[in-house]
N, C-alpha and C positions, 0 to 999 in steps of 0.2 A: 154540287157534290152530293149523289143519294148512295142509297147503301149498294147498288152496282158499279158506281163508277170509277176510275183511276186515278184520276185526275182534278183539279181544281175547275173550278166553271170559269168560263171567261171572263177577264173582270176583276176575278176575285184579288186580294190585296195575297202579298207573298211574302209581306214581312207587319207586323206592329206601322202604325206611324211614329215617323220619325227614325224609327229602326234600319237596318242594313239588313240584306239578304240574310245574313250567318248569327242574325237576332231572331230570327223570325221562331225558334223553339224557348223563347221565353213564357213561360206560364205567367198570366196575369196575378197580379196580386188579392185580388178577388178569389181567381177560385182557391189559390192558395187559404185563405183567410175562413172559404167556407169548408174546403178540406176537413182545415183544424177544428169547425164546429161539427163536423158528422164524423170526425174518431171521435170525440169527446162522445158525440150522442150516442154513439155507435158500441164504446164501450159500456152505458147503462143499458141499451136496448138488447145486446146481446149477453150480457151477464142472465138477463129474465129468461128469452131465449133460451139460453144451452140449457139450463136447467128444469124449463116451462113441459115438455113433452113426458119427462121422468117424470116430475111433479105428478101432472094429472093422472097419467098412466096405472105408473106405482104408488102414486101417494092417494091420490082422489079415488081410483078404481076404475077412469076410465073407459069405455069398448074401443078401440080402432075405429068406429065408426061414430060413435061421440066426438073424439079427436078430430077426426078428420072434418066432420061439420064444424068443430069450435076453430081449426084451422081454420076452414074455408071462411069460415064467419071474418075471420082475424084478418085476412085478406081482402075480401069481397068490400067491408066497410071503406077501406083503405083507397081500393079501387072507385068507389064508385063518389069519394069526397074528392079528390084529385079533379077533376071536372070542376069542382067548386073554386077549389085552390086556386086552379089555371088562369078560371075567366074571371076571377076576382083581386086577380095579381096583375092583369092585363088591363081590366076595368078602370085600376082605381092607380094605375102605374105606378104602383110600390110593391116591387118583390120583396124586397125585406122584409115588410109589414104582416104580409100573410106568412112568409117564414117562420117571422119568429111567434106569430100564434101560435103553429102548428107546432113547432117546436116546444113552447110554453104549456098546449093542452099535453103533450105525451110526457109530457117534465110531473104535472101534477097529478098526470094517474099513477107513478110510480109507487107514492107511499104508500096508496090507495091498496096495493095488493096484502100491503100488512095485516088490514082487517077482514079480507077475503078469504075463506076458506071451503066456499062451496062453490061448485060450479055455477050457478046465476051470475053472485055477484065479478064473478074471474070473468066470466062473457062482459057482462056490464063493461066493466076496466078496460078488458082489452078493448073492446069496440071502439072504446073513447081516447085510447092510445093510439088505434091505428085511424083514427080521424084526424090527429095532430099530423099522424107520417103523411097522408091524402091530402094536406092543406097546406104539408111544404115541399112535397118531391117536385112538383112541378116549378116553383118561385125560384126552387133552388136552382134547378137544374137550367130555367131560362137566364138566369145571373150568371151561370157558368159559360153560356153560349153566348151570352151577347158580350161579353167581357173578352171575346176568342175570334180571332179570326176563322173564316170560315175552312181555311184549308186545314187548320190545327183542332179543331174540336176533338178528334179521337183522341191526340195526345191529351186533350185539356182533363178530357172528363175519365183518360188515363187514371193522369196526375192525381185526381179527386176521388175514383172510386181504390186508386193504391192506398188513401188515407185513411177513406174511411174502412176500407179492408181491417188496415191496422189497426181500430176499434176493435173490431169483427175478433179480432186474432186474442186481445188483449180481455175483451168480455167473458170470456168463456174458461181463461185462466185465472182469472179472478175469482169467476165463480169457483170453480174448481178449489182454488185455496180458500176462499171463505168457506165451503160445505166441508174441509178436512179440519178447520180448525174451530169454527162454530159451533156450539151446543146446537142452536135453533136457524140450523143453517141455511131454510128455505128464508125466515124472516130476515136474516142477518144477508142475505144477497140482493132482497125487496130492496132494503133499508138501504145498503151503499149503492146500488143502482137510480135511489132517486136525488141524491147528492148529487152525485156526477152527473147527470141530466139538467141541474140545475147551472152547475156550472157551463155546461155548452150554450144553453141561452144567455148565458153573461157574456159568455165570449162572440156568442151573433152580434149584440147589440152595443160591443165596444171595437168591433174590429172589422166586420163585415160591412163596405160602402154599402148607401141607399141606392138604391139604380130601379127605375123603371122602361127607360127604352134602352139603346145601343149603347154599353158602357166604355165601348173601347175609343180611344182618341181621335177627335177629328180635326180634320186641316182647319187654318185660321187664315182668314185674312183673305177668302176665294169668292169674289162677287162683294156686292153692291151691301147683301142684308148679314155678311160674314159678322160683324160684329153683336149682331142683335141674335145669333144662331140659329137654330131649325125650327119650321113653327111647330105649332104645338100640335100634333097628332089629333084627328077626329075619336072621341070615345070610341070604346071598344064596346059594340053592342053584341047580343045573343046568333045573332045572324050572321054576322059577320063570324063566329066560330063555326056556324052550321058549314057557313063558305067553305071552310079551311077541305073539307072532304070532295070538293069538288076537284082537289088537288088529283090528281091519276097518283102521284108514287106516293102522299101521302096515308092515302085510300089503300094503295099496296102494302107500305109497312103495315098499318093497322090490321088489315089481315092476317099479313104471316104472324105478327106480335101473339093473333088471336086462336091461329092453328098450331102453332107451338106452344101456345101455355098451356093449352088443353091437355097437353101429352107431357108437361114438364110438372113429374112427381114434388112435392114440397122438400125442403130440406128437412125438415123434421123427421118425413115418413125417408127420406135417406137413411138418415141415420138412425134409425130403429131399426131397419131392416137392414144393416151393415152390425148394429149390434147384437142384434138375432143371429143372424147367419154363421157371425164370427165367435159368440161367445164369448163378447169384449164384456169385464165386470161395470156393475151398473157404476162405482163411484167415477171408472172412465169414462162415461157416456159425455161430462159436460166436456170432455176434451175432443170431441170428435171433431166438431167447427173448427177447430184450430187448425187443421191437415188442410182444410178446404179454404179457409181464408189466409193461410200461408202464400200457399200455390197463386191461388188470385192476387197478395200483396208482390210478388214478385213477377206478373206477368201482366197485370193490367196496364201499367204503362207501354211496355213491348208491345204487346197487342194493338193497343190505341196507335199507335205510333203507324205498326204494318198497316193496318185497315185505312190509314191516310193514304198510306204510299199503294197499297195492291189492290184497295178496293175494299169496303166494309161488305159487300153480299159476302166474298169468299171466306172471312176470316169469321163471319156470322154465324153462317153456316159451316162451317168446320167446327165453331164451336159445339153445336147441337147435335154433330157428330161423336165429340167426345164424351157428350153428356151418354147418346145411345151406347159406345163403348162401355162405362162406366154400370148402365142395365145391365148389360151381355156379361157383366163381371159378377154383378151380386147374383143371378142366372146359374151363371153356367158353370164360371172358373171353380178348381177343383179348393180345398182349404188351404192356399196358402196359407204361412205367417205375413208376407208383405200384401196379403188382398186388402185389408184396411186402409195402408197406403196407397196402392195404385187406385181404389176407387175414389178416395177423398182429393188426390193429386187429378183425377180425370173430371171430379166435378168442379174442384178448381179453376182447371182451365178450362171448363165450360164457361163460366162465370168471367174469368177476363176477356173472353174472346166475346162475350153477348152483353154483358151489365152497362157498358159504356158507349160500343160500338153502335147500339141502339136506339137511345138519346139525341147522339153525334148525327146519326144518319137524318129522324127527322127535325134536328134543330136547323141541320143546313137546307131542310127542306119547305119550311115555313117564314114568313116575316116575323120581321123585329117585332111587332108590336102584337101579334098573335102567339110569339113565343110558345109562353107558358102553356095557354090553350093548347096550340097542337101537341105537345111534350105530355099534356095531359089525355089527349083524347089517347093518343096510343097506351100510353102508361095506364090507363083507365083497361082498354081491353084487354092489354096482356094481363092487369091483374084479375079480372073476372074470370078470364079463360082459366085461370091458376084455380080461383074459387072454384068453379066447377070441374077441378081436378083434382083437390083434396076432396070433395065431397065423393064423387065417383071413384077416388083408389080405397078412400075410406070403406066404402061400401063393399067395393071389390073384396077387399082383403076381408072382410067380417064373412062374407058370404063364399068366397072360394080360396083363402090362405093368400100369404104374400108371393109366391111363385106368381100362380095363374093371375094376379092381381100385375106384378111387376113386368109377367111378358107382354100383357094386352096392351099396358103405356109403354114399351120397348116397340111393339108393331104400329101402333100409332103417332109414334116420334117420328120413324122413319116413312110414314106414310105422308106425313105433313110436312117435315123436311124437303121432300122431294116436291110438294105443292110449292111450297115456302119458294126454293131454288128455279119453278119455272115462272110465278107471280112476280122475283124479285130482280128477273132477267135486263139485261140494262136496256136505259132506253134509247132510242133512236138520235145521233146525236143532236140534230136541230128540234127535239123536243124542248122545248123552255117552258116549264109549270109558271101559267100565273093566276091567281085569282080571279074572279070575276070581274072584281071593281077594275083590273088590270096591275094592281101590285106583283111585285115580283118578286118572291125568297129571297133570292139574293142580296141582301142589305147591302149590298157595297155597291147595286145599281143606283140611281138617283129615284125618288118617290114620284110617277107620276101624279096628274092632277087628281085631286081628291072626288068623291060623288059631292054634289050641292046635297 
């Protein structure tokens, strides 16, 4: 199942084991469990978040174009430790382990912002915060797939990014009541964002199972070695990730991931330039994320759900559609009152239609035990594409205002869309990606023999 196709691959299981056909939409209890640890995280990372852009801006003095490199930096770090995360989750066959590191470094830069008050040391911090996010998105996100049957991953990672949405929704309201009722309101949001951060890692490591390879249940009692279970997988070396690109559709996602980042403006620079436009007061600003992760807490299941059934290119791509929508709004449309709304609600469902669906597509496109790696190699490009898109709008916007700045990423959304949509074209059906060694994505095939 890749992000063109309709249908399940041959093979693939249609229900849980053990299950009946009319089981087969139960969420495993895993990602359930990691859900509940990325609201939790989700609520300290975005409490910093909604209020991080105002901060520097108005508070520090920021340019637009400082921002947008401290953005890109904020990003780029992120992006390019995920690679680490991936093959060292794979390596050492403990997702959990590298989770909750990564989980544990961004838990302890939070207090870290208290004593911060100059640009260096806020770089220093963040870099170090988004090395924890790079060292668990990938562990995470392989727990969540291999814990899934392959025909349900959109629902799964649905089900996980509606939760941590619900962080997303809850961060930014907090902030917003601590900065109305606090004296020292920037400290006083530090301060309860790194509580609650601590609290998610407690809950990783009392609730979340350990899993390194296939988490989900396997038959008993089939063959001769059924008791003694599956042998133990050959280490995961450096080479065998290089492998993974030899995949054709994985080589394909990681493209589009990396021509659509390029042109996918940051949320930050969103919402500065939706409260420019609109002359929203600044104490509204930390409420803006809430329009945008409402919409996605309400659509990211839906969405995952469709992209199983009609196909994840169509519903991918649609999303990137709404996202250009959403350009054309801050552009062109006249002053509404509802303009705040319909762009926050257009980039929402940007975001349910792409956040999940893109995960989903290359987890069913890669092996078990390569998981994380490939989840990272893509995750890695789209996030650098990103890095060198706040650095480039930042730039933009200092040197020609955020109009000319906003059209040039509106023509190049739709320019790469359209790359995206003829790259992402289904494949032929007797195509079957396998590895060189001869492994086959499809985990529910059986392992041929291994290389000596």
């Amino acid at each position: 199942m890749y992000l063109a196709d309709r249908s399940a691959p041959a093979g693939a299981k249609t229900a849980p084991e053990g299950g009946g056909p009319g089981r087969a939409a139960v969420v495993a209890p895993a990602v359930l469990a990691l859900g509940t640890v990325s609201l939790i995280t989700d609520i300290s990372s975005e409490m910093v978040t909604a209020v991080l852009p105002l901060y520097l801006i108005a508070g520090l003095g920021l340019s637009p174009l400082g921002f947008g490199a401290l953005d890109g930096v904020y990003n780029g770090v992120s992006a390019l430790v995920q690679l680490t995360g991936g093959h060292l989750a794979d390596r050492v066959r403990n997702h959990k382990l590298i989770a909750g590191i990564g989980y544990g470094l961004s838990a302890l830069c939070k207090p870290l912002l208290l004593f911060a008050h100059s640009l260096g040391p806020i770089s220093v911090i963040l870099a170090l915060e988004r090395t924890g996010k790079g060292l668990r998105t990938a562990p995470r996100d392989a727990l969540i797939s291999l814990s899934t049957p392959a025909e349900l991953l959109g629902r799964a990672f649905g089900v996980h990014r509606a939760m941590d949405t619900t962080g997303a929704l809850l961060g930014p309201l907090a902030a917003f009541l601590i900065l109305s009722l606090a004296v020292d309101g920037y400290d006083a949001v530090f301060g309860v964002s790194a509580c609650i951060a601590v609290l998610g890692v407690v809950v990783l490591m009392l609730f979340v199972p350990s899993g390194g390879g296939d988490l989900r249940p396997r038959r008993s009692g089939a063959g001769a070695g059924a008791s003694a279970g599956p042998p133990r997988p050959d280490p995961v070396r450096l080479r065998d990730a290089l492998d993974l690109l030899r995949l054709p559709r994985l080589r394909a996602l990681a493209l589009c991931a990396v021509l659509l980042g390029l042109t996918t403006v940051s949320d930050a620079f969103v919402y500065l330039l939706l409260q420019r436009r609109t002359g929203i007061g600044e104490q509204w600003f930390p409420l803006l994320p809430l329009g945008t992760a409402a919409v996605f807490l309400l659509l990211a299941v839906p969405a995952g759900a469709l992209a199983d059934r009609i196909g994840r290119r169509t519903v991918f791509l649609t999303g990137h559609a709404l996202l250009l929508a959403g350009y054309g709004l801050l552009l062109w449309a006249p002053d509404w009152p509802a303009l705040p709304f319909l762009v926050l609600a257009l980039h929402g469902m940007f975001y349910a239609a792409t956040d999940g669906v893109l995960p989903a597509a290359v987890a069913a496109t890669v092996p078990g035990r390569l998981r994380a790696t490939g989840l990272a190699l893509v995750g890695t490009g789209q996030a650098l594409a990103r890095f060198c898109c706040s650095l480039a709008f930042g730039a933009a916007w200092t040197l020609w205002g955020t109009g000319p700045a906003l059209a040039a990423a509106a023509v190049g959304l739709l320019c790469c869309a359209a790359a995206a949509g003829f790259v992402l074209r289904p494949a032929a059906p007797d195509d079957t990606p396998t590895l060189p060694d001869g492994t086959c994505p499809d985990d529910t095939r059986p392992d041929p023999a291994r290389r000596p």
